[in-house]
Structures are given as C-alpha cells and as structure tokens.
C-alpha positions in Angstrom: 103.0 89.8 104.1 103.4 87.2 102.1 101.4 87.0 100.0 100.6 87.5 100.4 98.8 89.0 99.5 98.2 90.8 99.4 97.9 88.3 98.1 94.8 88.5 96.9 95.7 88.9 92.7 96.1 84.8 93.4 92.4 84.9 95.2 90.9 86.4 92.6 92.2 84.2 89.9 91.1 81.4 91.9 87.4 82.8 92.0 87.0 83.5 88.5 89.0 79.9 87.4 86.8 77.9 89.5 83.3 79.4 88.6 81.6 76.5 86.1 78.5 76.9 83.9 75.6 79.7 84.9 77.4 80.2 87.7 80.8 81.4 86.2 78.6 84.0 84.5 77.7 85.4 87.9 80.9 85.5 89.4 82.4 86.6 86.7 80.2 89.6 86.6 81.0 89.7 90.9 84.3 90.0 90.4 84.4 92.5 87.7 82.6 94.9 90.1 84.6 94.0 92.7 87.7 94.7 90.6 86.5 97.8 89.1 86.3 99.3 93.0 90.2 98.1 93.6 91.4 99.8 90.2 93.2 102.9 91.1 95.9 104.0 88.4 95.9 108.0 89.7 99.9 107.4 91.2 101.0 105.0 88.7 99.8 104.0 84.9 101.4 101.2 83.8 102.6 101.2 80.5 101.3 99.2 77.6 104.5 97.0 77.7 102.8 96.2 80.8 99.3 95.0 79.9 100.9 93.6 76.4 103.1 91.1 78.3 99.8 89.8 80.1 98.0 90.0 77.2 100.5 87.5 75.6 101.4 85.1 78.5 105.0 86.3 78.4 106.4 86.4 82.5 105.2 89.2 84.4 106.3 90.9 88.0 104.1 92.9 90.5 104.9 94.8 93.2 103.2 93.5 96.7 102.9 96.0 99.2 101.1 95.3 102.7 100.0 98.4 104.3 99.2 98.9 108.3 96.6 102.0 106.8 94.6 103.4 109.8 92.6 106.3 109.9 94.0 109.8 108.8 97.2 107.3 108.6 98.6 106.1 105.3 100.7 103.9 107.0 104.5 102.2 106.6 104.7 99.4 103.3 105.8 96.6 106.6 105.3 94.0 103.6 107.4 94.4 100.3 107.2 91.0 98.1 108.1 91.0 94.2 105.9 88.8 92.3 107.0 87.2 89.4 105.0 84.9 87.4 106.1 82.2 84.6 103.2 80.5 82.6 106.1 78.8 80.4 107.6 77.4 83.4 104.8 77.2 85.6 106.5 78.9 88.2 105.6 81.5 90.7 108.6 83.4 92.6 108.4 86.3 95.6 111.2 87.9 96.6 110.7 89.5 100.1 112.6 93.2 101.2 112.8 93.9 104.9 111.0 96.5 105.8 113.5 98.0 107.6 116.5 98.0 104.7 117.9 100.7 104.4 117.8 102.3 100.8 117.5 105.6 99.1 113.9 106.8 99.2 113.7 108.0 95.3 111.3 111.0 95.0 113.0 112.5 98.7 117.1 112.2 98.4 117.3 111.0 101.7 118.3 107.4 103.1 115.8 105.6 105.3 114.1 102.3 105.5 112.4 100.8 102.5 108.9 101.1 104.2 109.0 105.0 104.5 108.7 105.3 100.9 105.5 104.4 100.7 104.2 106.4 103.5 105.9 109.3 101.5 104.7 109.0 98.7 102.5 106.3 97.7 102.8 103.1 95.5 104.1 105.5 93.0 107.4 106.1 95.5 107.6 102.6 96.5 107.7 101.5 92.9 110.2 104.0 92.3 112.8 103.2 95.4 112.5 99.1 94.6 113.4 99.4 91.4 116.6 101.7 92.1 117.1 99.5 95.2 117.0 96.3 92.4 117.8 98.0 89.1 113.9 97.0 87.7 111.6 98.3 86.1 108.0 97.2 87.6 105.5 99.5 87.4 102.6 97.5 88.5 101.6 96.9 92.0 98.7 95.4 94.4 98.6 97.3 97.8 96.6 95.8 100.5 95.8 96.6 103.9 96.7 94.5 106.4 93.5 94.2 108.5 92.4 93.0 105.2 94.0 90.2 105.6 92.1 88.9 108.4 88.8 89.9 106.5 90.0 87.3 103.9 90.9 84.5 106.5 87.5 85.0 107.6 85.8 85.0 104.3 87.3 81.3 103.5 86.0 80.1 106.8 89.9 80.0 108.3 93.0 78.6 107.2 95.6 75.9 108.3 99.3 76.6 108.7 102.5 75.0 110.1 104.2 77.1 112.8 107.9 76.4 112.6 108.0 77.8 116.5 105.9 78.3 119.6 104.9 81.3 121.6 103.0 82.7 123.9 100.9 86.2 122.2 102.2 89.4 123.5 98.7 91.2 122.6 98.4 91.5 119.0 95.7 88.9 119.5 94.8 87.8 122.8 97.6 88.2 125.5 98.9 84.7 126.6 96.9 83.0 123.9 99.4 79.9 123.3 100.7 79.5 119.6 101.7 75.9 119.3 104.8 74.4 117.4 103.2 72.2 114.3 100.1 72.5 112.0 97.7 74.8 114.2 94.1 76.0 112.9 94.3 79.9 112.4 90.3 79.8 112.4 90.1 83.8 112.6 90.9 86.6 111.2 92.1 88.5 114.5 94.4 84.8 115.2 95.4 85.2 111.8 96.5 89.0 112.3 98.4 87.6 115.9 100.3 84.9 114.6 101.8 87.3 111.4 102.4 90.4 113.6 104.3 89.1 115.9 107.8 89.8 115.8 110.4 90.7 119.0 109.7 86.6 120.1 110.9 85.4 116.3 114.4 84.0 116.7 114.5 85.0 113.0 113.2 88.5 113.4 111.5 90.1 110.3 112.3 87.2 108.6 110.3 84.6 110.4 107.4 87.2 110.3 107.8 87.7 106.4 107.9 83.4 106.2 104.6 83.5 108.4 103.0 86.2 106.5 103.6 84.3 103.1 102.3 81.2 104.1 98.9 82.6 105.7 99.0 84.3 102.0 99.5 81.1 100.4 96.9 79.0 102.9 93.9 81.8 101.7 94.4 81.1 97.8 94.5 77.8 98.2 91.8 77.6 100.0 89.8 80.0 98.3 90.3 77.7 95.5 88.8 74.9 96.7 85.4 76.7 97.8 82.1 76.0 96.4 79.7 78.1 98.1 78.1 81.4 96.6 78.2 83.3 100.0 81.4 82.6 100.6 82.6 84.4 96.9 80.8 86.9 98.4 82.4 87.4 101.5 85.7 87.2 99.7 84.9 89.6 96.8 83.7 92.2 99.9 87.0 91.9 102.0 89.0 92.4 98.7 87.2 95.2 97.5 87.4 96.9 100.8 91.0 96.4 101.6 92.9 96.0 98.3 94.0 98.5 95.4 95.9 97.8 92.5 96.4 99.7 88.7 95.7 96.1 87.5 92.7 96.3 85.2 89.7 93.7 84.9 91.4 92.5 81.5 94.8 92.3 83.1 93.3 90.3 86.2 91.2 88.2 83.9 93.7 87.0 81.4 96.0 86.2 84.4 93.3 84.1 85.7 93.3 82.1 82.6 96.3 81.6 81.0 98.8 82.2 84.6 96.8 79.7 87.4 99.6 76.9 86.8 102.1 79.2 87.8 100.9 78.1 91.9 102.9 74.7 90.6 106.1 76.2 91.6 106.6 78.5 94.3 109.6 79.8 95.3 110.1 82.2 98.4 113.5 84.2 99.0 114.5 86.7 101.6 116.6 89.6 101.0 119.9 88.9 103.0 122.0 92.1 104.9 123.2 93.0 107.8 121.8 94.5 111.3 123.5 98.1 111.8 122.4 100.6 114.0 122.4 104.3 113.0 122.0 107.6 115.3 120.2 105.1 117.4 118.1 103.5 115.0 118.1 99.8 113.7 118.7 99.5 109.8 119.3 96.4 107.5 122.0 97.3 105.3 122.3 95.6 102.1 125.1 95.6 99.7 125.7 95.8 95.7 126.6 92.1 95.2 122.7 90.9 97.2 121.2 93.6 95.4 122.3 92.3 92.1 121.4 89.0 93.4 117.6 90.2 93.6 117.5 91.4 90.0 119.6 88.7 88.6 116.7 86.5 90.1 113.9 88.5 88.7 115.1 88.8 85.7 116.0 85.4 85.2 112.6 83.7 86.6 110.9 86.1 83.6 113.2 84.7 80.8 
C-alpha cells in the first residue's frame, strides 16, 4: 500500500522536520523512543554501505512491505513498493510489484507469488526474492501492518483523496456504504481500510488498489506535516510504534529527515506491467525478462 507506507519513514521525517524550538527537543526525544521500539535488525542487518550512503546524502532505496499480520498469522507482503530517494534531484520514486507475480521465492526453490515470500520467511526472504526478481541489491526495509494504516489516518484526524471510480463497499467497511467518484473525505481509519482493500469492483484490479493505497500513503505524510498539535504527534508516534518495523536505525531515520525531506518534490509512482495467466487453477501475474530489467534499469537510474 502505497506508501505507503508504510509509509510511515515519510511520517516520521515530517514529525521530526517540523518540530521548532523547545518543542523540537521533545519530539525529538518522542520519536527516538518511538523508533527505538520499530528497530528490529534480527532477519536482516544492513550493511555499512547502507547507513554510509544515508550518512552522506548519496540516493538511497528501501523496501516497503504492507503486511495483513493477524494473530498467530504472519501474514502475505499484499503491498511490495521500492522506495528510492534522490536528495540531488529532489525526487522520490516507488515502484509497485503485484502481489500476485509470479517469481522464484529465494530461500524455498519453488515458484509462487511474490507475497508468499514474506509469509515464508520474513523481510529477510522478501528482500531476498525482489532483488533476484529485479537484479538489486536492497537490504533495508520498513514492514507495516496494514490495520496500522488506519491507526495513522486516525492519528492525523483523516485524510482527503480523489477516487478515480465509484462503488458501492462489499464489507471491508460498511456493506453498501457508497464510495463516490471525485475528492471524498476518508475521515476514518476503518473508511480508510474500505476504500484500499477493495479489489474484485476495480476495473484495474490490483492495480487500481496499489494507486489507492499510495495515495492514502501520500495524503497521511502530507498531512502529518502540516500538524501542530502535541497530542496529535502523540497519536502518530503510538500507531507507528505499534504497527511498523524496520532495521532502519534512529541515525538513519534522523539524517533522512534532514538532509532527504525535499525529495516529496518529485514523486513518481510506477506499476509493474505482466500478464494474467492462470496455473493449476490459480491466478498468477507473469512478468518477463525485458519488464524486469525495466524495474532495475529504473532504480538504478533514479539513484545515479
């Protein structure tokens, strides 16, 4: 879910950026704790490389994965977004994979749908199968769990979108509950979670879910970084500490925060293009070599 998130690495630069005087102080030291909860490097440490390029301002990509995690339930990766950032361009790029491409899980040998590798085997086998699927090399990530995203939408007191179709809610939040065509008030979290769920009614499928989760993503930063009251820092810091974890340290987060927030200046969104095949009964997105090398000729290019 775009941005998603997710997601989230952009709502916390916002906090700490928009903090002024005394109060900065107290965020600051807010946010630390908060980030010091998310930090979780036991599947995957990043390599100095890593932390050097943030260090330095040089481009940077993350791996976003939204999670559907339930009780004694990991859950499926249904959101898979690569993050790159550009201070020297002031650009911002997130390439979205399908869920349901098909792709070698890496850890496993078998072929199955991108989102199984994380239920498998954690953001360390979801790092591992994108970057075969895309020939990179990312080994930093930001996992988030979807009902956190309507503990965010909350937090900032709602968000407003533009709805590129109409329909009428199957269940995921209130069945029949109309979603108008046009700029519509997602005003809670549970509306928020029913208009990026939704999926069979999407002319576009996946993709037009993927588009809707980005731009509630996008809606929650920016709105989050125009707020000026305490208690809602708080209510934002809670529903990313509960819901988020990342092998992102505080330095990492914090140096982002300063020397990366123009990057919001130029966003680009892309969708990983294939083709609908059905497999021993099962529905797969098969992607070939040429769109592949599309997505890493894209990375690679936005970090040069």
């Amino acid at each position: 879910m775009k941005k998603k998130i997710f997601i989230t690495l952009g709502i916390l630069i916002a906090i700490i950026v928009i903090g002024g005087g005394g109060a900065a102080y107290y965020v600051y030291h807010s946010v630390q704790k908060a980030a010091d909860k998310m930090y979780d490097n036991k599947s995957v440490t990043p390599s100095k490389e890593s932390s050097q390029k943030i260090k330095t301002q040089k481009p940077i990509s993350i791996l976003l994965l939204g999670v559907d995690e339930r009780k004694n339930d990991v859950g499926r990766s249904d959101t898979i977004i690569i993050l790159t950032l550009n201070p020297q361009k002031k650009a911002m790029q997130m390439i979205s994979i399908p869920r349901d491409t098909r792709t070698e899980i890496v850890g496993r040998g078998t072929m199955d749908k991108i989102n199984a590798a994380y239920a498998y085997g954690g953001p360390k086998m979801a790092l591992a199968t994108v970057n075969q699927f895309a020939n990179l090399n990312l080994d930093q990530y930001i996992r988030i769990n979807m009902e956190g995203l309507a503990d965010l939408v909350d937090a900032v007191g709602g968000v407003t979108v533009y709805n590129k179709i109409s329909w009428h809610d199957e269940g995921y939040y209130k069945k029949g509950y109309y979603y108008k065509k046009g700029y519509i008030i997602l005003d809670t979290g549970k509306k928020a979670l029913g208009y990026v769920r939704m999926r069979h009614l999407d002319p576009q499928g996946d993709f037009g879910r993927n588009q809707r989760q980005r731009d509630v993503i996008m809606a929650v930063i920016n709105k989050a970084a125009t707020i000026k009251s305490f208690s809602r820092y708080q209510e934002i810091l809670a529903a990313i500490q509960n819901n988020i974890k990342t092998n992102l340290t505080f330095n990492d987060m914090k140096n982002i925060a300063m020397n990366y927030r123009d990057c919001r200046q130029n966003s680009k969104d892309y969708e990983v293009k294939g083709t609908n095949a059905t497999i021993n009964g099962i529905y797969y997105l098969n992607v070939d070599q040429a769109e592949r090398q599309n997505v890493h000729n894209m990375v690679t290019n936005m970090e040069k």
